[in-house]
N, C-alpha and C positions, 0 to 999 in steps of 0.2 A: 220447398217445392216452388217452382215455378210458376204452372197452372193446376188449382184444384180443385175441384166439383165437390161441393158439402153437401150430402142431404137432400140432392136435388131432385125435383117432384114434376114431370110433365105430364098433364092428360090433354087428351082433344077429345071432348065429349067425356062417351064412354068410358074410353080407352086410354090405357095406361100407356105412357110411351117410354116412362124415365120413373125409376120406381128407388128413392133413394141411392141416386146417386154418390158414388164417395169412390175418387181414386186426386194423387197428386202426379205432377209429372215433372221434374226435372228438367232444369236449363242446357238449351242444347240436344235433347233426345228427338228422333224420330219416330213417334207412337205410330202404331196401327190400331184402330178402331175396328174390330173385328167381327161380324155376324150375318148371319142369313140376312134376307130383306124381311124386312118389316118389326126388326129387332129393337129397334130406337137408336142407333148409332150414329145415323145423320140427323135425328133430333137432337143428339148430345152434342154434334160439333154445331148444330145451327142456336143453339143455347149458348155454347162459346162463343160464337163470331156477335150476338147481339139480332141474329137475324130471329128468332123466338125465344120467348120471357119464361124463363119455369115459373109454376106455379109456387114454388117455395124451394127455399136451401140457398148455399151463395156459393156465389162465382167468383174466384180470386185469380189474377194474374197480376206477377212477382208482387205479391201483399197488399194488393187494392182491390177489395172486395166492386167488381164494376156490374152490382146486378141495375144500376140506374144510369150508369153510361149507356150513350146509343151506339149502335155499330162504329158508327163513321168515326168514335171516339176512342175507341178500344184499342188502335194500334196495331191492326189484325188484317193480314194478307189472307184473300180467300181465291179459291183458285176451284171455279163449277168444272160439274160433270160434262157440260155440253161446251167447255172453254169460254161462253157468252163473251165470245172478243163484238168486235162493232164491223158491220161488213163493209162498210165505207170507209173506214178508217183505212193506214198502214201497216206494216208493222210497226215502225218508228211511232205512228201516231197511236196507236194502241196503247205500246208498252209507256208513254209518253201521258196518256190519261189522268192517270192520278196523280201526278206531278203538278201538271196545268190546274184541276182543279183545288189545288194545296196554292196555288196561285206564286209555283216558283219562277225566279227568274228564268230568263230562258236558256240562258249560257249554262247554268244548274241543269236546267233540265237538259238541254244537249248532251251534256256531258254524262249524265247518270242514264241515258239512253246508251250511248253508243258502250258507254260498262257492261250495263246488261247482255245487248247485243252478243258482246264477245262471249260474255259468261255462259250464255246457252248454244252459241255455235250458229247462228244465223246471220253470222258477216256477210254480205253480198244480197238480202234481201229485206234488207229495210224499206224496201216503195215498192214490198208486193201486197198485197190485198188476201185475207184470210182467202179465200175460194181459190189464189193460188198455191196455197201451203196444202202439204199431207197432213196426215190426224198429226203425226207426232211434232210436225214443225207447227202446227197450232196450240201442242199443246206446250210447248218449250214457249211463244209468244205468251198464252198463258201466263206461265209461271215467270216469265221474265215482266210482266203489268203486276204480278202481286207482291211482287220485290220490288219495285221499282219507286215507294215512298218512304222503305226501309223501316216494316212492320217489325214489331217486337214478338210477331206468332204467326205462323203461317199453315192457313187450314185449307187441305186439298180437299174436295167431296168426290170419291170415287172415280182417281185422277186419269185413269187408266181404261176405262169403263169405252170411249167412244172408239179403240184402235184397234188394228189386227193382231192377232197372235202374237206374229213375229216382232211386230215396232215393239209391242207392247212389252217383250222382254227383255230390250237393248233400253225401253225408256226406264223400267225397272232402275237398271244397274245406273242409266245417268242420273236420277232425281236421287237415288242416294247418295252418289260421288257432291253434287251439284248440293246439296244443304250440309253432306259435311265441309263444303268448300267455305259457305256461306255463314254457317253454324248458327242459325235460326232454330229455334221452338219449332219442331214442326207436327201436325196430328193428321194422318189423313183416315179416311172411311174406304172400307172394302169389303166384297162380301167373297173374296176370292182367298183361300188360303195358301195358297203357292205365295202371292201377290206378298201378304203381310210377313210370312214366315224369310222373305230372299229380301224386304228393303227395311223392315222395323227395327229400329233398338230394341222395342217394348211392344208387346201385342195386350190391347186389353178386348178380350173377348165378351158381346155382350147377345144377349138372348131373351127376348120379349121381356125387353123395356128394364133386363139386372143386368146387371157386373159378375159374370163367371167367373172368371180367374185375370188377374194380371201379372206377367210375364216375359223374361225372353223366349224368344223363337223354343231354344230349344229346351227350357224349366217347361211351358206349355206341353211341348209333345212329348216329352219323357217323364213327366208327373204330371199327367191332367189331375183336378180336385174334385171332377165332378162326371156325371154320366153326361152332360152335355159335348161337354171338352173333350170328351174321351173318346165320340163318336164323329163330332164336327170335324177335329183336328187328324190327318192323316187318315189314310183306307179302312174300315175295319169291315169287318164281320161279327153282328150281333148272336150270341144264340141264348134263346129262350129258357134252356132246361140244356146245361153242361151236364156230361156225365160219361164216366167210363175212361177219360185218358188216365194216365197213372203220373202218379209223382203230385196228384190235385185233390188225394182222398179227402184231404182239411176242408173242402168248398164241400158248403151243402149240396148235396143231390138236388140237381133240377136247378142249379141260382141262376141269374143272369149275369153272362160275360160279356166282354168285347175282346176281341184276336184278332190284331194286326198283321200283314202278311209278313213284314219280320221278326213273326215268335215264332213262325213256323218253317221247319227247314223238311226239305224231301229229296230224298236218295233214293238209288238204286242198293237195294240188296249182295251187289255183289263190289261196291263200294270199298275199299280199302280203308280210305279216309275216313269214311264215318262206321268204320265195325267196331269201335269202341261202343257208340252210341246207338246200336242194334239193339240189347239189352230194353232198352229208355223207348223205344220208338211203336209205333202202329201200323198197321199194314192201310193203305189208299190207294186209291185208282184215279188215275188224270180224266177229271172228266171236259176240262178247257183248258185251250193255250189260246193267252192273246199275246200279240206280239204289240210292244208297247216303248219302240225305237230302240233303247238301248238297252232294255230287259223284255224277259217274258214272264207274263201271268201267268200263273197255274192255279185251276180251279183244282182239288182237291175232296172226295168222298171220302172220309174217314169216321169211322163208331158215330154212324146215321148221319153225319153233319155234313155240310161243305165249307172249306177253308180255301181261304188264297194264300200265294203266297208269290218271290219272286224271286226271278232266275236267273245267272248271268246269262249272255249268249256265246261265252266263250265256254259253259261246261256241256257236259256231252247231251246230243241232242234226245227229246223225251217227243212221245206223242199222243192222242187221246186215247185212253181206253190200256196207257201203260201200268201194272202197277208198282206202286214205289214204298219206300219205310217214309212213314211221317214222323218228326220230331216237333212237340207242342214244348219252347222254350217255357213262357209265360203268359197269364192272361190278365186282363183288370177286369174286377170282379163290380159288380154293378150291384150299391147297397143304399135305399133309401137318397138318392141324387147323388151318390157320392161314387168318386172310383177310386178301387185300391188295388196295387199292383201284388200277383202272389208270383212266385217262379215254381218250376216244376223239383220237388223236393229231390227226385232221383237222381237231378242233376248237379246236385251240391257239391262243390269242389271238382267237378267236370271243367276244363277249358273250351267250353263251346264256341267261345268268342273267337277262339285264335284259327277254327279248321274252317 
């Protein structure tokens, strides 16, 4: 492994921030640091970068334990939430910082400026000044100053956090083209699951101050290991006391679930396509449609509960108060912090997947 966190122990005061830490990461992967705020996630990358000390356990990257290295020694590109570029500086002079202070020649430094430059797409504004760049051209200056003494780790803190919607989706796709260009260690922090699941190799999800699950995008959402993961990760619907759909006699009466809105499929009755699966299904009533750009929500009444679920807009149109046959594919069954996935027994040897 690359980078690995042992055993690692943070409190500030009271409070736990980092509670036995333990995951390793692989040379060349793009982590995702995953969880709500106040989870410990940007305490574990600020423990990485040398910016705060655990209180115990070690910190290795590529096999040098550096818990008594200081930051500025570790080799480690960091790239904040607010960009903290210098507002008097350039661009040129920005990305140019950490060069100067490595105290390189200047022809070095020219040259490994105008690389940069090209790398993140900012030719033609090297002598502008942060105040006249947009969020995302600040934030490519950014990430073009934590490259730019050619770190052997590169840690973003919630990179994406200062932009609009829209940049913020196109800057998605460039930072992950842009480090596998580069092919740098990179780990950044998010508390957005869209965000981690469309730019990570690896997501490690973490939840007041532990290590939930680590994973790809898609091991995390198709086998969470826990009730945290199982609810964080993608839409669900929690219910208290399951009871009554068929094919689920095996779950105790009353247990806790979580139903995603793709276990749950809803027809029209007079459906062709799904009268196989008439049999297996329940009777519901639309009680919401949200229109949600290129699907639609369907809020769902079914045996006391309500369920969502989602629709293309190319099948025939439904409205509030229509009712429809509900099909419960699967649910994860919620046991002492754990989730375990059951399928609907009826459906055994059914090709649900393919109608």
């Amino acid at each position: 492994m690359y980078v690995e966190m042992k055993h690692i122990n943070k409190n500030f005061g009271d409070y736990e921030a980092a509670k036995d830490i333990n995951f390793g990461i692989e040379k060349g992967k793009l982590v995702a640091l995953l969880g709500p705020s106040g989870s410990g996630k940007t305490t574990i990358l600020r423990m990485i970068a040398g910016l705060e000390t655990q209180d115990s356990g070690d910190l290795v990257i590529e096999g040098t334990v550096v818990n008594d290295i200081p930051a500025g020694k570790r080799g480690i590109g960091f790239v904040f939430q607010n960009y903290a570029l210098f507002r008097y500086m350039t661009v040129q002079q920005n990305i140019a910082f950490g060069l100067e202070v490595q105290k390189k020649p200047k022809q070095e430094i020219a040259a490994r400026v105008e690389e940069l430059i090209r790398l993140v797409g900012l030719e033609g504004m090297e002598k502008r000044y942060p105040d006249q760049l947009s969020g995302g051209q600040r934030q490519r200056v950014a990430f073009a100053r934590a490259l730019a003494p050619n770190p052997q780790l590169l840690l973003l803190d919630e990179p994406f956090a200062a932009i609009d919607a829209k940049v913020r989706k196109e800057l998605r796709a460039w930072l992950k083209q842009m480090i596998a260009k580069v092919g740098i260690t990179s780990i950044f922090v998010t508390h957005d699951q869209d965000e981690a699941v469309e730019v990570a190799d690896e997501i490690i999800i973490v939840n007041e101050g532990r290590i939930e699950q680590i994973g790809t995008p898609i091991e995390i959402y198709k086998r969470p290991k826990t009730s945290f993961v199982s609810q964080f990760i993608g839409t669900s619907v929690v219910l208290d006391a399951f009871r009554g759909f068929g094919g689920f006699e095996e779950l105790k009466e009353g247990c806790q679930v979580i139903i995603r809105p793709e276990f749950v499929e809803c027809f029209k009755s007079d459906n062709r396509k799904f009268k196989s699966l008439m049999p297996f299904s329940e009777e519901g009533e639309i009680t919401g449609i949200a229109f949600r750009g290129s699907y639609l929500e369907l809020t769902l009444f079914v045996n006391g509960v309500y369920l969502t679920t989602n629709r293309s807009l190319e099948r025939r149109p439904v409205e509030v108060g229509e009712r429809m046959r509900v099909l419960l594919y699967r649910v994860y069954l919620l046991e002492e912090g754990d989730a375990h996935l059951y399928k609907n027994k009826l459906l055994a040897g059914v090709d649900v997947e393919g109608l």
